[in-house]
Each structure stands twice: as structure tokens, then as C-alpha cells.
C-alpha positions, 0 to 999 in steps of 0.5 A: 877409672882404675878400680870399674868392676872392682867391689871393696868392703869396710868394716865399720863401727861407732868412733869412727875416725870421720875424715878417713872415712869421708876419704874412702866414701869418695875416692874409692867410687872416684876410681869407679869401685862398687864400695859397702860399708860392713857392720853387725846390724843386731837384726836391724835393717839399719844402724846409725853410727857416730863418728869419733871427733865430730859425732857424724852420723853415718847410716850402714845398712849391709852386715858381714854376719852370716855372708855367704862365700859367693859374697865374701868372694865377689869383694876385691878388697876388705878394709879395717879402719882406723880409731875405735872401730875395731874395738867395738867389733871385737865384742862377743856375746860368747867369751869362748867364741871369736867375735863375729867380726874377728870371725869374718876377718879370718875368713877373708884371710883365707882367701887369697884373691881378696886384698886385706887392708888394716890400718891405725887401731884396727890391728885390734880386730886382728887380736883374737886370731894372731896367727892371721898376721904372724911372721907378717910385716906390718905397721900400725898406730905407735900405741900398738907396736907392742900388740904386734909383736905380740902377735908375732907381727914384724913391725916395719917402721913406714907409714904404709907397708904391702906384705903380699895380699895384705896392706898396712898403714900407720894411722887414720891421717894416713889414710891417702897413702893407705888408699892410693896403695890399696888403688894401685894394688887393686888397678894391677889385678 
């Protein structure tokens, strides 16, 4: 088990895209990681969210708001996912605020031992904070290589790309490659 003692959190929302996160939820434990699953719980001990394709339901019962840096630094690896997920956690209650997710991402980007994974859409969670990606090579979905740029990304045209502690991956269907990379990565610590 390449990934024993090792803690990897994933941002989760409605709009899911089902098969990658299916994918995550068994392979990740498969390799002997400790997986969570992070959302806005709005005060609720828990919320069900649908998936994007099939309207799944998935329950989520841990949140990343107000987590302490103890916490934040017990995990080895973050993850954005793909599909609407990152647009739904990109909304704020204070327009003159970072949303609470692109609040917790950068946070997770300040500390380096964490390994970030951002792959499909969820470059959109990275919007509100472009300087997190800036001067950066990363890849995304086909429909936000001009959002990248913007950021000040170098757009790397592969369907997986490693710059540093951060993992990009192309698009949700993608996701095996995405993982296996995030595994390896992780195995090597």
C-alpha cells in the first residue's frame, strides 16, 4: 500500500462528475490513503449532493471552513475536481471577500509539503487567486485555456502536467492518469 499514513482531501460540490469521483473513492483507500471529502456544510452536520450526469447522491459530512492549520497540515494531498464542482465553491455571501473555498485553496498553497491537484474545471476555484498558478505550467479543460492564460498560467498541452507540488490533469475522463500521478508523487515522500 503506496499511500499507508498518507491523508488526501477533495473539494466536493454539487455537479459532480460521478465516475471520477467514484474513481478517487476506491482507488485512493486501495493504496491504503486516509481520503475526506471537503465542502461548505452551511452549519449542517451534513449535505447530500448530486452528481452531474446521473444525479448520484453523494453525502459529505467534513468541511474545509474554519480548519485549523494542524488539520490543513495533516493532509498530503488536496484535490479540486473536475465538472461544476469549482463553480459552485466559487460562491461568496461578500462580493469584496475571497469565496471561503478560494479562501482555503490559497491556503493550501501556502504550504508547500501539501501536493495540490487541480484537474478539468476545477481551474475555475483558482480564478479569484491567479497569482496561486501564475508563471505556473499547467493544463485544464479545452474551454478554459484562455481562463489560464489569463491567470498568467503557461498552458502545457498533455492530458497530465507536475509542475512542482502542483498536479494538473485535462479533463474529468482523465481522472486514472491524474490519480496514478498523484499516487506516485505521494509514494516518493
Amino acid at each position: 500500500m503506496k499511500l499507508q499514513g498518507k491523508k488526501i482531501g477533495i473539494l466536493f460540490e454539487s455537479d459532480f462528475y460521478e465516475k471520477e469521483i467514484f474513481y478517487y473513492e476506491h482507488r485512493f483507500p486501495e493504496e491504503g490513503a486516509d481520503l475526506h471529502f471537503l465542502t461548505r456544510l452551511w452549519g449542517q452536520p451534513s449535505l447530500t449532493f448530486t452528481g452531474h450526469d446521473y444525479k448520484v447522491p453523494f453525502e459529505c459530512h467534513e468541511s474545509f471552513e474554519n480548519m485549523d492549520d494542524a488539520t490543513l497540515n495533516s493532509f498530503a494531498a488536496i484535490i479540486v475536481p473536475s465538472a461544476i464542482v469549482s463553480d459552485r465553491l466559487r460562491y461568496t455571501e461578500d462580493v469584496n471577500k475571497l469565496p471561503p473555498a478560494s479562501f482555503f485553496l490559497k491556503r493550501v498553497f501556502a504550504q508547500k509539503s501539501i501536493l495540490k491537484g487541480i484537474i478539468c474545471h476545477g481551474m475555475w476555484l483558482v480564478a479569484p487567486t491567479p497569482e496561486l498558478v501564475r508563471g505556473r505550467k499547467v493544463v485544464c479543460h479545452n474551454n478554459l485555456i484562455g481562463d489560464v492564460k489569463n491567470m498568467g498560467a503557461i498552458y502545457t498541452d498533455q492530458d497530465v502536467v507536475v509542475d512542482g507540488d502542483l498536479v494538473t490533469g485535462r479533463s474529468g475522463p482523465l481522472c486514472h492518469l491524474f490519480a496514478h500521478t498523484i499516487i506516485d508523487m505521494l509514494a516518493e515522500k
